[in-house]
C-alpha positions in Angstrom: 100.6 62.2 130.2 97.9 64.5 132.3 96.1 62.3 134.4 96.4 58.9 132.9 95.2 60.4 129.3 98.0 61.1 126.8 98.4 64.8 125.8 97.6 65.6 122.1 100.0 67.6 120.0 101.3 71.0 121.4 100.1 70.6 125.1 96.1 70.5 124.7 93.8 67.7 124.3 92.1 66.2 121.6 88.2 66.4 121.3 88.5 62.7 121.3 90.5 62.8 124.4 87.8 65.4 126.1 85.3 63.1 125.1 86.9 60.5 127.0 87.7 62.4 130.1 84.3 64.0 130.5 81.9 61.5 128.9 80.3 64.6 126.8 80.1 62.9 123.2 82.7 65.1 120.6 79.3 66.1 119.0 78.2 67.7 122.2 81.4 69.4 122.7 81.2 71.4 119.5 78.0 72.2 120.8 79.1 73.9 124.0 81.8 75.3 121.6 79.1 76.7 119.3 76.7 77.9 121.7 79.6 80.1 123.9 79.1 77.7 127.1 83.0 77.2 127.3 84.9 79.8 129.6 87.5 80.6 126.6 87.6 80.1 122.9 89.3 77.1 122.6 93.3 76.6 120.5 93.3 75.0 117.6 96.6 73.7 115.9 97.9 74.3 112.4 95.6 71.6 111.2 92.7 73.6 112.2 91.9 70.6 114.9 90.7 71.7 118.6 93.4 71.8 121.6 91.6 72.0 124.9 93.5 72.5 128.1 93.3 71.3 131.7 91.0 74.4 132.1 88.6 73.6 129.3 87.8 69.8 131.0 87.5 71.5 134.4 85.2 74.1 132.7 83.2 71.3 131.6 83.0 69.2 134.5 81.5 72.4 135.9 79.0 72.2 132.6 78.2 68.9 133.6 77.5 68.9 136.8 75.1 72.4 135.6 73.2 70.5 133.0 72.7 67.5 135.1 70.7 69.4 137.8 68.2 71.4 135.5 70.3 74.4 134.6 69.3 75.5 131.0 71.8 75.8 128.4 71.1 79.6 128.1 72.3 79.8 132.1 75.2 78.5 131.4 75.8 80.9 128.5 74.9 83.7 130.5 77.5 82.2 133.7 80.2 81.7 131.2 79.7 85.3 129.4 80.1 86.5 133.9 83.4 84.6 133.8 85.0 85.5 130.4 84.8 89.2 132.1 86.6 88.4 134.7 86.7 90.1 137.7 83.7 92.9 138.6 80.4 90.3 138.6 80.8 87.9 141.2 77.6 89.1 142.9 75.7 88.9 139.8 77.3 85.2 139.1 75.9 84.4 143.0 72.8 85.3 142.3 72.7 83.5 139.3 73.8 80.4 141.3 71.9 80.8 144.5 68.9 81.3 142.3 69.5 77.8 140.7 70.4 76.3 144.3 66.7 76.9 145.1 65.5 75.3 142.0 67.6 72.1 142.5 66.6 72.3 146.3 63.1 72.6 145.0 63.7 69.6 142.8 65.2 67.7 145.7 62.0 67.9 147.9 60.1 66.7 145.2 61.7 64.1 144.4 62.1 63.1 148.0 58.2 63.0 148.2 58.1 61.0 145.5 60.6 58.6 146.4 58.7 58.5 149.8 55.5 57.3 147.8 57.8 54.3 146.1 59.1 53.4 149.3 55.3 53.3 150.6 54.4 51.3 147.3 57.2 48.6 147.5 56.6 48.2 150.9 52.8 47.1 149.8 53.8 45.0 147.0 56.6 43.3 149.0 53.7 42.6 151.6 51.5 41.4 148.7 54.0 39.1 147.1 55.1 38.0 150.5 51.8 37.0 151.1 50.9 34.7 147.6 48.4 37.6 146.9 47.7 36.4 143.4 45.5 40.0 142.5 46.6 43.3 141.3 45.5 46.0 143.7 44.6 48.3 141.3 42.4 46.0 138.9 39.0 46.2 138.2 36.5 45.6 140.8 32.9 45.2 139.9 31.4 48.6 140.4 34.4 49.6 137.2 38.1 50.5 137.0 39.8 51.8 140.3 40.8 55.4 139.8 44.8 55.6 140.1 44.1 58.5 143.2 41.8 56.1 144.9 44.1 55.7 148.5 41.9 52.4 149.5 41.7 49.0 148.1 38.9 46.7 148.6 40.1 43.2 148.0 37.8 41.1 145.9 35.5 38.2 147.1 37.6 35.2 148.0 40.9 37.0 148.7 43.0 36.3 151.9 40.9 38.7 154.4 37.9 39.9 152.0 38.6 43.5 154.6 39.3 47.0 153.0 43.3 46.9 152.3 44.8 50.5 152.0 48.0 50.9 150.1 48.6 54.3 152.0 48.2 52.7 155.6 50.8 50.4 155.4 55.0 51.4 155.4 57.9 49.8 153.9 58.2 47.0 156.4 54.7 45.8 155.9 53.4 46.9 159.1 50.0 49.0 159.5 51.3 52.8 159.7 48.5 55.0 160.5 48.7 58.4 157.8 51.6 57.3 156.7 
């Protein structure tokens, strides 16, 4: 046994038992196969099926991780093709991952500014629905449909204060937050 997952025949680990360990499906594992993403070619027995070691399934992990923050398959390629060398191109594979670093960090901020907006937009909703506000902000008012960048809303006749109501100008906790 290797970490609670029974060792297929010879010492390696089944694609099925890869699949398992790493969540990649076996299809997408022939993939990375195919496409030269794996560190090393991987052992096959005299069956012709695939043995993967402990190294593949760390190598993957590593893939993993990669592909889930943005980094294109041909990256990866290019970082595994650095690390079959060996030795002689760790600069080369820094840059590589400092230059991807910035594009997840880049990522990160956006994604922070547009959690920031949701945050702002629950907050008004909570307020509406806290409120019995039966109307939808962003329906149509008389003088035609509200454009979706339109910051202000203008309650219709016969709402709760009949006064200007602007998404942007309240925060999360319902309370009036000036440029927020």
């Amino acid at each position: 046994m290797v970490d609670g997952v029974g060792v297929g025949r010879r010492g390696g680990l089944s694609i099925g038992q890869v699949s398992e360990r790493t969540g990649l499906s076996v299809h997408t594992l022939r993939l990375y196969e195919r496409e030269g993403l794996l560190i090393g070619p991987v052992r096959r027995d005299s069956g012709g099926r695939r043995l993967y070691s402990e190294l593949d399934v760390e190598w993957l992990g590593n893939c993993t991780k990669f592909r889930a923050s943005g980094m294109p398959l041909a990256t990866i390629r290019h970082f595994a093709e650095l690390a079959r060398r060996g030795p002689g191109n760790e600069a080369e594979r820094l840059a590589l991952l400092r230059e991807h670093e910035a594009e997840v960090r880049r990522r990160i901020e956006e994604l922070d500014a547009c959690l920031s907006l949701i945050r702002r937009k629950v907050g008004v909703y909570e307020e509406l629905v806290a409120n019995g506000v039966a109307e939808d902000p962003w329906s149509s008012r008389p003088d035609g449909p509200r454009p979706e960048s339109t910051p202000s809303e203008t309650r219709p006749e016969g709402s709760h204060s009949g006064s200007t109501y602007s998404e942007s100008s309240h925060s999360e906790s319902g309370h009036s937050a000036a440029g927020a």
